[in-house]
N, C-alpha and C positions, 0 to 999 in steps of 0.2 A: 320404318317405324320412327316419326318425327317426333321429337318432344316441346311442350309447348314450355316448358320449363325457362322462366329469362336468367336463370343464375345456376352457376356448376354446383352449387349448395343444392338447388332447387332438385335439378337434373339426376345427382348421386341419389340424394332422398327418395327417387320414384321407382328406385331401382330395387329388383329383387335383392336379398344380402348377398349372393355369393357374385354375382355380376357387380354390386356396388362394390365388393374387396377386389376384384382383380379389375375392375375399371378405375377405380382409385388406385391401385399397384402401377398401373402401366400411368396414366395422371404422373404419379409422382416421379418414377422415370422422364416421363418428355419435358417437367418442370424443373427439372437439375439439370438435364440436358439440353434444351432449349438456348438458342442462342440471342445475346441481348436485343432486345428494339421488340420480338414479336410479344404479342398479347394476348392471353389468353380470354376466350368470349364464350357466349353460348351464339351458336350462328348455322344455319340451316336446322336447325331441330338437333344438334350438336355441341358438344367441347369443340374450339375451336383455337386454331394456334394463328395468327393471321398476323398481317403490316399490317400496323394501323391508320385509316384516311389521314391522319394527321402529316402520316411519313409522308405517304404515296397516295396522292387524292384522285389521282387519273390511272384508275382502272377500269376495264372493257365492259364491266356493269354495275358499277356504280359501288363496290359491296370492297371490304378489304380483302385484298391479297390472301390465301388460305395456301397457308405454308403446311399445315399437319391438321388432323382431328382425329377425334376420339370418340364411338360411340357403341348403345348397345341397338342392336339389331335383332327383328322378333327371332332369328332362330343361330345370332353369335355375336360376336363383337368384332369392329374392325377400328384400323389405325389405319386414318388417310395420312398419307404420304404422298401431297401433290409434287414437293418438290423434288422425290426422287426419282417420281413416275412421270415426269416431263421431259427426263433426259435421257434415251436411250440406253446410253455408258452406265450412268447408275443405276437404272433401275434390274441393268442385267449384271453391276458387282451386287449391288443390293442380295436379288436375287440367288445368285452363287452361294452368298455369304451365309442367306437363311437356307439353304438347301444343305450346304458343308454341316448344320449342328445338325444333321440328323432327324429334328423334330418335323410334325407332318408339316406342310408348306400349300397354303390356299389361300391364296390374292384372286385381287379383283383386277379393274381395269386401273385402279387407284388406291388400293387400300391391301391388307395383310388382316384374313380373317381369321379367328379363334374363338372357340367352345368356354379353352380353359385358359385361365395364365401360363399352366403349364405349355400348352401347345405353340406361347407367342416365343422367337430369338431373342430374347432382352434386350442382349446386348447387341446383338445388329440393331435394333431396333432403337435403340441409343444413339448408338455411332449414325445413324440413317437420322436421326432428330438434331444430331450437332453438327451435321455435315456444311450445311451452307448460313453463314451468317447473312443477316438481314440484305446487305447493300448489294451482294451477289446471288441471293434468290432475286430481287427485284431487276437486277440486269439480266437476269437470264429469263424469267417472263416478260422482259421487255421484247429481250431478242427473240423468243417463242412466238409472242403477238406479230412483230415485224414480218416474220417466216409466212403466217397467217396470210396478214393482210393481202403481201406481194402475193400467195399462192392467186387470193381472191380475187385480183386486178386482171391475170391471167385469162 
């Protein structure tokens, strides 16, 4: 469910009320958490947390780096987390981390889905958005692409 929405203003406003309060709750978490250089955009039909081509202008489709997003989906919400579902080690402390509180636990191949706020880890969910500051997500989809390519030459 993509939205054609160009601004988070736009985006929040199309939203049912109770998905606009716990999509803005989890919003304002990855905004305090968030670590400096990334930008938040509306980008794939999405909140989006990304480099911006300014940093990093040579990416593998033309489009900024997407570090995190945020979105509602026709039947829950999810919280992309590219950068901790890119690295095996994190994505299984991640993982651990949301499974230890106890609350239900439903991922995707990239993202952490939920009904309610209640159902999302916050606080993992925090620590997972402050994890890697800008200069070290971008060297790590460097060296992710690099892995790529070589496999590709193969």
């Amino acid at each position: 469910m993509q939205s054609k929405a160009a601004t988070v203003e736009e985006y929040l406003a199309e939203l049912p009320e109770d998905r606009r309060e716990a999509i803005s709750a989890v919003r304002e978490l990855i905004l305090k958490k968030l670590p400096k250089g990334y930008e938040e955009s509306m980008n794939w039909g999405m909140i989006a947390y990304e480099v911006p081509l300014s940093v990093n202008p040579e990416t593998y489709n033309g489009q900024p780096l997407s570090y995190a997003a945020l979105a509602s989906q026709k039947n829950y919400m999810s919280v992309y987390l590219s950068a901790i579902y890119m690295d095996d080690e994190a994505r299984e402390e991640f993982e651990a981390a949301c499974q230890a509180t106890g609350k239900r636990f439903d991922c995707g191949k990239s993202c952490v889905r939920f009904r309610k706020l209640e159902d999302l880890p916050l606080e993992v969910i925090g620590d997972a958005i402050a994890k890697f500051p800008m200069k070290e997500f971008i060297e790590r989809v460097e060296r992710v692409h690099s892995v790529r390519k070589a496999r590709k030459k193969k």
